[in-house]
C-alpha positions as CSV (number, residue, x, y, z in Angstrom):
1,X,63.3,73.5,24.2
2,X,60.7,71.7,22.7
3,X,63.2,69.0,21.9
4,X,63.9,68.6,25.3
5,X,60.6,67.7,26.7
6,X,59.9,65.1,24.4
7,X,63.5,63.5,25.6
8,X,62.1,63.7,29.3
9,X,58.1,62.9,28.0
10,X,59.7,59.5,26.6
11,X,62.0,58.8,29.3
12,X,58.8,59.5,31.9
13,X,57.0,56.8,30.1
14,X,59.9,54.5,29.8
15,X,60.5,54.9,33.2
16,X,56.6,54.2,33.7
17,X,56.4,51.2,32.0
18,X,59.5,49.8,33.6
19,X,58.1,50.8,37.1
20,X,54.5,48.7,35.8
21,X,56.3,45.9,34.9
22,X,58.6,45.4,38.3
23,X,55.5,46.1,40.3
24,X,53.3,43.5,38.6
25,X,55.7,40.7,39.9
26,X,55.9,39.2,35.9
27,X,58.6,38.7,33.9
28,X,57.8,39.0,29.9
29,X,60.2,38.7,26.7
30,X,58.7,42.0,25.9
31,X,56.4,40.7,22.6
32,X,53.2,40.5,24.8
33,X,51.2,43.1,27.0
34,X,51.5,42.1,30.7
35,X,47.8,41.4,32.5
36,X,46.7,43.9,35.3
37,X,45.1,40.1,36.7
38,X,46.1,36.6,37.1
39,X,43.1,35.1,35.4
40,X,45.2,33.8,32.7
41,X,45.5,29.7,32.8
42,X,48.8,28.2,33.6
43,X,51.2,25.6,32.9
44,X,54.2,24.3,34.2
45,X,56.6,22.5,32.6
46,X,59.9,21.6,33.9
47,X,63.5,21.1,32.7
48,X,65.5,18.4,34.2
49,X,67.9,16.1,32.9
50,X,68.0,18.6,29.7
51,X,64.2,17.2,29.0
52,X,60.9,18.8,28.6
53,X,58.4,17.4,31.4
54,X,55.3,17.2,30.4
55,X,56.8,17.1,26.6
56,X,53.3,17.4,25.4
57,X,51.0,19.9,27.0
58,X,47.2,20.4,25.7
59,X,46.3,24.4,25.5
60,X,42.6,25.3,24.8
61,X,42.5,27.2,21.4
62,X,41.5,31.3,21.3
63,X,43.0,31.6,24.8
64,X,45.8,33.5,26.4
65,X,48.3,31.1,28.5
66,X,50.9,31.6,30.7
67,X,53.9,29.3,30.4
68,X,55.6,28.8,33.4
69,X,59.3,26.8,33.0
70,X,61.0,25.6,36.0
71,X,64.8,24.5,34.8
72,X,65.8,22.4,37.5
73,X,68.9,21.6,35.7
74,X,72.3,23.2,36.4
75,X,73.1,24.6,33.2
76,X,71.0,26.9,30.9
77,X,68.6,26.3,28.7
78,X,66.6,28.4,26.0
79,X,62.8,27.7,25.3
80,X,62.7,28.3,21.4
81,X,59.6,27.8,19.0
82,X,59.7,29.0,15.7
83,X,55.8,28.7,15.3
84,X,55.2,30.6,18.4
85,X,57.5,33.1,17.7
86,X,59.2,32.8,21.1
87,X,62.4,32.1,22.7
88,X,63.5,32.6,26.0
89,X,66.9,31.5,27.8
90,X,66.0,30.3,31.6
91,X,69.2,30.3,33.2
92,X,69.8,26.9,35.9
93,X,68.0,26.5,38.6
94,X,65.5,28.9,37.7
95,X,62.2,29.8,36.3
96,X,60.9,32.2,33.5
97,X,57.5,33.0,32.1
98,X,56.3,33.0,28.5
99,X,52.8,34.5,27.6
100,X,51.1,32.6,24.5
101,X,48.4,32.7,22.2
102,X,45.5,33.3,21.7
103,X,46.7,30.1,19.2
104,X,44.4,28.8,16.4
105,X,43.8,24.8,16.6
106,X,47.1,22.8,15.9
107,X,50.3,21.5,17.0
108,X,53.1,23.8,18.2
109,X,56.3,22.5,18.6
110,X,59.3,23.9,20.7
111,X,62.5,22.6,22.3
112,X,66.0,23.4,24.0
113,X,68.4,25.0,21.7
114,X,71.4,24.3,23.8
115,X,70.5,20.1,24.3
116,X,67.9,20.2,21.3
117,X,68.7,16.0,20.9
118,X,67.2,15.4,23.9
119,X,64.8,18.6,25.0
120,X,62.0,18.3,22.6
121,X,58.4,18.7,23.5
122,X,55.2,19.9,21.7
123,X,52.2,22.5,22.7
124,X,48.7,20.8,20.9
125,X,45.9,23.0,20.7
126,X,42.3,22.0,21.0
């Protein structure tokens, strides 16, 4: 009996947590906390062409960001960055969000697995 409510206690809470996140409007890759506020800076950067625009994008250092990318291509493409431990396919025509940081000083690079010749682009932190 007791083995049964902790079944229905976790699947309360998973279906919790999936009712927070579809209410809060946000999309995550599941490795950061969503924010109960849009204070959070922003950047966009698009994909068309199977390039990174901008390529380079300054982030303030000790700060939470949210990425915004806008593939205006087609065809599929996955974010990847090895130093910022994230990857994230954004299927054509389409956008997905990627939460970073807080990021010590330095350069982060990332790129397009599926056109990586070609979509390349950096994240430097001041």
């Amino acid at each position: 009996m007791n083995k049964m409510v902790l079944i229905g206690g976790a699947a309360l809470v998973a279906v919790a947590v999936v009712a927070g996140v579809m209410l809060s409007g946000r999309e995550t890759d599941g490795s950061e906390t969503v924010a109960a506020n849009d204070e959070t800076p922003t950047v966009e950067i698009s994909i068309e062409n199977h390039l990174f625009s901008p390529a380079e994008v300054e982030l303030p250092a000790d700060q939470k960001v949210k990425l915004v990318i806008k593939n205006l291509d087609p065809t599929p493409e996955e974010f990847e960055s090895h130093e910022l431990n994230r990857e994230k396919i954004i299927a054509g025509n389409s956008e997905g969000v990627i939460y970073v940081g807080p990021l010590k000083a330095g350069t982060y690079p990332f790129y397009g697995e599926f056109n990586e010749d070609t979509a390349q682009g950096k994240i430097i932190v001041k």
